[in-house]
C-alpha positions as a printed Julia matrix, in Angstrom:
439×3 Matrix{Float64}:
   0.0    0.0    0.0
   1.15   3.42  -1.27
   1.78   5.25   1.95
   0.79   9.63   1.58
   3.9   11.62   2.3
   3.04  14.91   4.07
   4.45  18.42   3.09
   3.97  21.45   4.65
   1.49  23.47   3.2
   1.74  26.85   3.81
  -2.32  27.62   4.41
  -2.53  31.53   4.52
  -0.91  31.48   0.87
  -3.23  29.31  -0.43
  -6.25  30.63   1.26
  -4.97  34.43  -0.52
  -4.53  32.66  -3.62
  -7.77  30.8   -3.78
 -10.28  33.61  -3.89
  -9.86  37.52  -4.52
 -11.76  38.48  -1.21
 -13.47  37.15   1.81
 -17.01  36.33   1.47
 -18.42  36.75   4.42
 -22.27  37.81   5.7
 -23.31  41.15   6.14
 -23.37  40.49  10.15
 -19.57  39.47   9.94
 -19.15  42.87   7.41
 -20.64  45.55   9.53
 -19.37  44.11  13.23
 -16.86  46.58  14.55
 -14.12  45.26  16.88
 -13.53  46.0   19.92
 -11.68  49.57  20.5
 -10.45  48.28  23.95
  -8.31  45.61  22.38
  -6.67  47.45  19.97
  -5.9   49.99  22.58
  -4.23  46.95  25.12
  -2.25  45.3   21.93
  -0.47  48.87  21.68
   0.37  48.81  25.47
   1.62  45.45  25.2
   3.97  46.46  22.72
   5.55  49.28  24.65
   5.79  46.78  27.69
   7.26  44.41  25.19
   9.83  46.96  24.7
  10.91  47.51  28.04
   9.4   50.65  28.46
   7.54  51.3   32.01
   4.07  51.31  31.9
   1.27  51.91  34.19
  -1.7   49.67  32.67
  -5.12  51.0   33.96
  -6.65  49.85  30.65
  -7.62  46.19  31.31
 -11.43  45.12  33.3
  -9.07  42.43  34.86
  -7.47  41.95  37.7
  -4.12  40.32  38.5
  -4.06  37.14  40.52
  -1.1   38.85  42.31
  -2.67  42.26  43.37
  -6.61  40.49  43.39
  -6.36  36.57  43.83
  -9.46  35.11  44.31
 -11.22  33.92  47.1
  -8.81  30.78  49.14
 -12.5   29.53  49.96
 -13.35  29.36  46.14
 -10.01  28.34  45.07
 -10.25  25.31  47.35
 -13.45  23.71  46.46
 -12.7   24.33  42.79
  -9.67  21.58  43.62
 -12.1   19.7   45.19
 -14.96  19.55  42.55
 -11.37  18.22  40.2
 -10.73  15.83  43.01
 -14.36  14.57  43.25
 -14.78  14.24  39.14
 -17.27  17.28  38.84
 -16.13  17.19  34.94
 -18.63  15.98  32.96
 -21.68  18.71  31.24
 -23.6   20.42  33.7
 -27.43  20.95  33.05
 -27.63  24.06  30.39
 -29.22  26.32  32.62
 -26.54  25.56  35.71
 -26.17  23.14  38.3
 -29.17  22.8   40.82
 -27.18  23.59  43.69
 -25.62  26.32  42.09
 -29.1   28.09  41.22
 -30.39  27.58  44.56
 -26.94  29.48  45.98
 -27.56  32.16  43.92
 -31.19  32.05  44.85
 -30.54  32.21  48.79
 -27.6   34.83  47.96
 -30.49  37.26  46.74
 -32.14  36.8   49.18
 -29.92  37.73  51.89
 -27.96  40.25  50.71
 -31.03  41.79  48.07
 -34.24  41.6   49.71
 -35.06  39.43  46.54
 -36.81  36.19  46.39
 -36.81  34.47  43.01
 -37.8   30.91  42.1
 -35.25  28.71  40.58
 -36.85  28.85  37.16
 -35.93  32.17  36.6
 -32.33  31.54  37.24
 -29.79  30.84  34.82
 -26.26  30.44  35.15
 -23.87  30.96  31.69
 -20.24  31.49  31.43
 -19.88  35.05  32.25
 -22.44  38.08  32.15
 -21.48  38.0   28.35
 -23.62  35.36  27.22
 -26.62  36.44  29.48
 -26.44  39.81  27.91
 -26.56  38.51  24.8
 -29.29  36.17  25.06
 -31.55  38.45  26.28
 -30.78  40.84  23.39
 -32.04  37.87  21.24
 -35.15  36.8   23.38
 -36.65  40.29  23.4
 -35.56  42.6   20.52
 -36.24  41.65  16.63
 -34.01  43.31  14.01
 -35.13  46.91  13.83
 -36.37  47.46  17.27
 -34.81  50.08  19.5
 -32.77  49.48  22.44
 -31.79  52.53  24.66
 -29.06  52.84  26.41
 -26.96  55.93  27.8
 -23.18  56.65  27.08
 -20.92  56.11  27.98
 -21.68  52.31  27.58
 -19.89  48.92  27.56
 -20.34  47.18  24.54
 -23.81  47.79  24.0
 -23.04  49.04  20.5
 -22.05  45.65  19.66
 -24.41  43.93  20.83
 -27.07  46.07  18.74
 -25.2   45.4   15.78
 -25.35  41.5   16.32
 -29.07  41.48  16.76
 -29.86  44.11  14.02
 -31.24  46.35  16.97
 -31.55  50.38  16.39
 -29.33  52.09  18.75
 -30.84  55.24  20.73
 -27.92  56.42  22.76
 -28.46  59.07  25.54
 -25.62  61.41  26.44
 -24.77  61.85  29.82
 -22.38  64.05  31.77
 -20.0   64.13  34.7
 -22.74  66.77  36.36
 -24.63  63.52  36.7
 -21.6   61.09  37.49
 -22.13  60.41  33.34
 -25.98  58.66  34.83
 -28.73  58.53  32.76
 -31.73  60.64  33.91
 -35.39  59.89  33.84
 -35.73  63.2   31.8
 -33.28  62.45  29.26
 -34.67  58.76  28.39
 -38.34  60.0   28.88
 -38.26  61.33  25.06
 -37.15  57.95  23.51
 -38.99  55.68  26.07
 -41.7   54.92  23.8
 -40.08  54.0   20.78
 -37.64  51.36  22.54
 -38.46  47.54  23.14
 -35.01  47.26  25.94
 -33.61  49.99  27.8
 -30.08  49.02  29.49
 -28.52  50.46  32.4
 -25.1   49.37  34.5
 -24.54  50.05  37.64
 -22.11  50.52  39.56
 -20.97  51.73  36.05
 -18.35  50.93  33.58
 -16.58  52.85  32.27
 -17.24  55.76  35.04
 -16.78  54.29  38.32
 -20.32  55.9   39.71
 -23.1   54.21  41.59
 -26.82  55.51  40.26
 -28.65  56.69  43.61
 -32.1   55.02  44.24
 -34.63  57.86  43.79
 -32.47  58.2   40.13
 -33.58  54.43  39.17
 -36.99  54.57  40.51
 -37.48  58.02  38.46
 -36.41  55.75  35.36
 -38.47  52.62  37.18
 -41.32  54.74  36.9
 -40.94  55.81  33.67
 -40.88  52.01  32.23
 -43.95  51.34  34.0
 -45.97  54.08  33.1
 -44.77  52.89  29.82
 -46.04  49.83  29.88
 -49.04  50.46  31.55
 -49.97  52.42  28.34
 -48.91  50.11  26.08
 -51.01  47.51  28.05
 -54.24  49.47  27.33
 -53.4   49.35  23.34
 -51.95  45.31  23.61
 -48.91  46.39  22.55
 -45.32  44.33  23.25
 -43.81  45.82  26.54
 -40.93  47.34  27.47
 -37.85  45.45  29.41
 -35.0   46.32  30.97
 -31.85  45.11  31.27
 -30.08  45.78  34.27
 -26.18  44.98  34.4
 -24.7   44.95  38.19
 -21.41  42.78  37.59
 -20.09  45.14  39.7
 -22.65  45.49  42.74
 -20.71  44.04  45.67
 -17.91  46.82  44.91
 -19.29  49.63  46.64
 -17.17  52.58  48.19
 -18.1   54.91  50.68
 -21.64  56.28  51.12
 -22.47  54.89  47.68
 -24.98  51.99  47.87
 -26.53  49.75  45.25
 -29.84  49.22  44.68
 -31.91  47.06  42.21
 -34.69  48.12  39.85
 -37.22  45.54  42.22
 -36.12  46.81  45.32
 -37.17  50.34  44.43
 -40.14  49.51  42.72
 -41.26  46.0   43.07
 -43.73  45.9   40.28
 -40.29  45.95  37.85
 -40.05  42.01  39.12
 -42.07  41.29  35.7
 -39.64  43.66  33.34
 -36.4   43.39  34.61
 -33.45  40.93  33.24
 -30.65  41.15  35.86
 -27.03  40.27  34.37
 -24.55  39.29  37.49
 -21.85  36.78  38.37
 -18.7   36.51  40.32
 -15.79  37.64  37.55
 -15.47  41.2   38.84
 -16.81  40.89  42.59
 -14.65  38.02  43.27
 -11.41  38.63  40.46
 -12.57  35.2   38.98
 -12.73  36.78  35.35
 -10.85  33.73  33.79
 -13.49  31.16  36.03
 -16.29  32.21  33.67
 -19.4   31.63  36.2
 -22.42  34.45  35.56
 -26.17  34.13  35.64
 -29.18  35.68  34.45
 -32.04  36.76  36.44
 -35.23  36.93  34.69
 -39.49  36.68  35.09
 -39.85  32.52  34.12
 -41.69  33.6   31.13
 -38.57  35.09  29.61
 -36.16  33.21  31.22
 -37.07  29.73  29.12
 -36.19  31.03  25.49
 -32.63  32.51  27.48
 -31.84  29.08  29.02
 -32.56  27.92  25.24
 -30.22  30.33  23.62
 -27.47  29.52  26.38
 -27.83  25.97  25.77
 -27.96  25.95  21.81
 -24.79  28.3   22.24
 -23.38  26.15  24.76
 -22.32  28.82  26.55
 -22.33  26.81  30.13
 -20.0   27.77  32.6
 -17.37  24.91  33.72
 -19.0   22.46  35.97
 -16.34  22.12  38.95
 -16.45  25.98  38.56
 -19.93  26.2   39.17
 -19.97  23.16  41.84
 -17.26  25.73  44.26
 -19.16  28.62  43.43
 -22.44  27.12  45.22
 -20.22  26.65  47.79
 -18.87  29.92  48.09
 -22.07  32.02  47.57
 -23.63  29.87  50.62
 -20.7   30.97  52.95
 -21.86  34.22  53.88
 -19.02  34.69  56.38
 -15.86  33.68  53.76
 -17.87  36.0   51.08
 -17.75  38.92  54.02
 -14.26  38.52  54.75
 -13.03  38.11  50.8
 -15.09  41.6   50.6
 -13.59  43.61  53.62
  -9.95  42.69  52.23
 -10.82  42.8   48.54
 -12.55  46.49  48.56
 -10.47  47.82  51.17
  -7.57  47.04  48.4
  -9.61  48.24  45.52
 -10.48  51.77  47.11
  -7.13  52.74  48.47
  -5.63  52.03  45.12
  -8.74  54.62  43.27
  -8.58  57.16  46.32
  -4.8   57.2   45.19
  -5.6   57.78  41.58
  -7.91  60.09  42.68
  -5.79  62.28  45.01
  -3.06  62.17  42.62
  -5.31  64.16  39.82
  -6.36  66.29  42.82
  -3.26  67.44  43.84
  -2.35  67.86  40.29
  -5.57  69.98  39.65
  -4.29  72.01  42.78
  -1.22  72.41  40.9
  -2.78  73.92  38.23
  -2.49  71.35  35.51
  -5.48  70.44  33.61
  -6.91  67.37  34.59
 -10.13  66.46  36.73
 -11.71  63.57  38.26
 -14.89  61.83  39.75
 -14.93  61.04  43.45
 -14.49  56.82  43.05
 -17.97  55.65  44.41
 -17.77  51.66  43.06
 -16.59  48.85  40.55
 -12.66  49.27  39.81
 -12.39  52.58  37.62
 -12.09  55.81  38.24
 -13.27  58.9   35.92
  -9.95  61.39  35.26
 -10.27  63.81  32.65
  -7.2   65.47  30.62
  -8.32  68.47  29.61
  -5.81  68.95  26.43
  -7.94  69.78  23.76
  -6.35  72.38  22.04
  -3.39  72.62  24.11
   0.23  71.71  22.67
   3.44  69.69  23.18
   6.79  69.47  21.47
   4.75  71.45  18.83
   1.97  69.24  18.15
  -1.74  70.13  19.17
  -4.25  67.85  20.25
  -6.79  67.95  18.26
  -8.19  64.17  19.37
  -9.09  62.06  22.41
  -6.84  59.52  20.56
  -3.73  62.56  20.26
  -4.56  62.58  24.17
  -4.92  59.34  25.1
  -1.11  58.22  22.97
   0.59  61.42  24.52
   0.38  60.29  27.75
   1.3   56.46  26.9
   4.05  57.5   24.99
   5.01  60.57  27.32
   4.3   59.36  30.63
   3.84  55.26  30.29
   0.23  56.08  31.66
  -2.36  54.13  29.98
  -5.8   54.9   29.88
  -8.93  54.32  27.74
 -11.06  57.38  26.3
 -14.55  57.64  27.11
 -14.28  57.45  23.2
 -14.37  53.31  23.54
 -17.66  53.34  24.95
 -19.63  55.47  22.72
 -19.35  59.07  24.14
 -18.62  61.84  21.87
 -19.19  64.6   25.0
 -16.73  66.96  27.08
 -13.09  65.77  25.78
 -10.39  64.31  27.84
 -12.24  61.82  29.97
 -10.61  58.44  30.3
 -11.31  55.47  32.11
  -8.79  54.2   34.97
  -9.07  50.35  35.96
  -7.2   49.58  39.1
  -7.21  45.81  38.94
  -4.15  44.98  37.49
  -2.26  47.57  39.21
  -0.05  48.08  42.84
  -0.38  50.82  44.93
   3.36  51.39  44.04
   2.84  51.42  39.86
   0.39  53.86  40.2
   2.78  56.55  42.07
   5.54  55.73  39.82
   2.75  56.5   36.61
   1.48  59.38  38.82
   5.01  61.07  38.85
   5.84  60.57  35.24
   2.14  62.0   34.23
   2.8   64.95  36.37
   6.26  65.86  34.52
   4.15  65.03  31.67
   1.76  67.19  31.77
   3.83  70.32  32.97
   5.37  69.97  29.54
   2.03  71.23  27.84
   1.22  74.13  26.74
């Protein structure tokens, strides 16, 4: 028998030589990237080079700065050990949903029944599914900006995009007022809080003003039989609180929202487990089948020894308490040092400002150089801003730009998670000597 000999064959030349250009669907041809990504590949490079830099860019967290909780770490080994490896159920392990159940319950006020509870490898997937449960290509989803990726996911659904400015007056929250014009023409409104990119916490009487507003909403479109209106409320973040700032849910403050409201949540930013990929969705049962149906076609299921330790973690209230007092304690000193860096810079009469940190990991600074010059060159861009102080300073930051806002120049995002309390007075120093080099 004639035995095949194998060559290499070099694949990207014969892909480029088979065909003139990609052929690809019109989803695939209008999907941006992400602006966040192309922003950390040019950081990487100057760290690649040797070149100090302070990298505030990244929603992560280090292991080293932020390791997770010993508690969670520990019965992950032991759901190995114990052969927790095969699939899980689609919508999450029973014991798992019931955690998360009893978690709401104590912390939140809130008690759901298991059927609305899903559990999906990250908040990504449960944001995404219910984009695809409630909104049909050419409905409007409104959302306020800055915004995390809710661009993209209105361009994978086909949605139309209503995006409300905000402002640092308002700690860049949306107002009742400013969605009230566009209320009736959406099908999902989305809010995040504690937010990302800005670092703020929305008070309650704010999301019971915009509570209200959906339900009067409805209501109206009730009396006509018309599809209601949903919303989609993202708190990733709302165990990282700081200060006076509290968190409150859309059913706390209004209780009749239990029928409207999605709830996106899991433990990748309140417990640094980003790379563990354990979130759940929260939703009436009426919605929450077709979700548990997308997440299972998608097989987007979270890791089953993953989800096995994370039941086991939720239900320890007092390990969860203690993670907490050492994790945010950690989190804040490292943003109220961000934070009194641009002050005493402002003081100094440089031209930055910044937003009092009140929760998640990021702090909004503002660099006020619009129209100012260095070596020369103006700035004329949030881009010219945002490379200046990379290349100048080692100080990297990502414009409000990356999330959609097009208001008052300058303002950045700071994430602290990857960071030391030393890096970020080393990148203080060099932005300061930066900075007095403008004019």
């Amino acid at each position: 028998m004639a035995t095949l000999s194998r060559s290499l064959v070099d694949v990207a030349e014969q892909v480029s030589a088979g065909r003139p250009a990609p052929d690809l669907s019109a989803l695939a041809d209008r999907l941006s990237g992400s602006a966040i990504l192309k922003i950390a590949a040019e950081v990487r490079a100057l760290q690649a080079a040797g070149q100090p830099v302070l990298n505030l860019t990244v929603g992560d967290f280090s292991p080293k700065e932020f390791p997770i909780p010993a508690a969670l770490a520990q019965a992950c080994v032991r759901a190995f050990e114990t052969g927790q490896t095969n699939y899980p159920p689609s919508d999450g392990v029973p014991e798992l949903r019931a955690a998360i159940a009893r978690l709401y319950e104590r912390e939140l006020g809130l008690r759901y029944p298991l059927e609305s509870i899903i559990v999906q490898s990250g908040g990504r997937p449960g944001i995404y599914a219910a984009y695809l449960t409630l909104v049909d290509p050419g409905e409007a989803v409104l959302y306020p900006l800055p915004s995390w990726n809710n661009n993209y996911y209105c361009q994978l659904v086909g949605a139309r995009a209503i995006e409300v400015p905000t402002d640092a007056a308002n700690g860049f929250m949306p107002t009742a007022e400013a969605l009230a014009p566009h209320i009736g023409a959406a099908r999902l409104v989305v809010i995040n809080t504690p937010v990302n990119p800005t670092g703020t916490v929305m008070p309650a009487e704010q999301l019971r003003a915009i509570c209200d507003l959906i339900l009067e909403e409805n209501h109206r479109r009730a009396r006509r039989g018309a599809r209601g209106l949903y919303l989609l409320f993202d708190q990733i973040y709302w165990m990282l609180t700081f200060g006076a700032a509290r968190h409150v849910t859309p059913v706390e403050v209004a209780p009749e929202m239990a029928a409207w409201t999605i709830m996106v949540d899991g433990i990748s930013k309140s417990f640094a487990a980003t790379g563990l990929r354990v979130g759940w969705t929260i939703a009436p049962p009426d919605v929450a089948q077709p979700i548990r149906d997308i997440i299972a076609h998608a097989g987007a299921w979270a890791p089953k020894p993953v989800q096995v330790a994370t039941a086991e973690l939720l239900d320890d209230a007092e390990a969860v308490h203690e993670y907490h007092q050492q994790m945010k304690t950690e989190a804040q000193r490292r943003l109220d040092a961000l934070y009194q860096g641009f002050q005493a810079m402002r003081a100094a009469g440089l031209p930055v400002d910044c937003l009092a940190p009140q929760g998640a990991i990021y702090l909004s600074a503002r660099l006020d150089l619009l129209g100012r010059s260095f070596d020369g060159r103006s700035f004329t861009s949030n881009d010219d801003i945002r490379r200046f102080v990379l290349e100048q300073a080692g100080f990297a930051v990502v414009p409000f730009d990356a999330f959609g806002f097009q208001g008052e120049p300058g303002w950045v995002r700071l994430s602290v998670g990857a960071v030391s309390l030393a890096d970020i007075e080393s990148g203080l120093q060099r932005l300061h000597r930066a900075l007095e080099r403008v004019r």
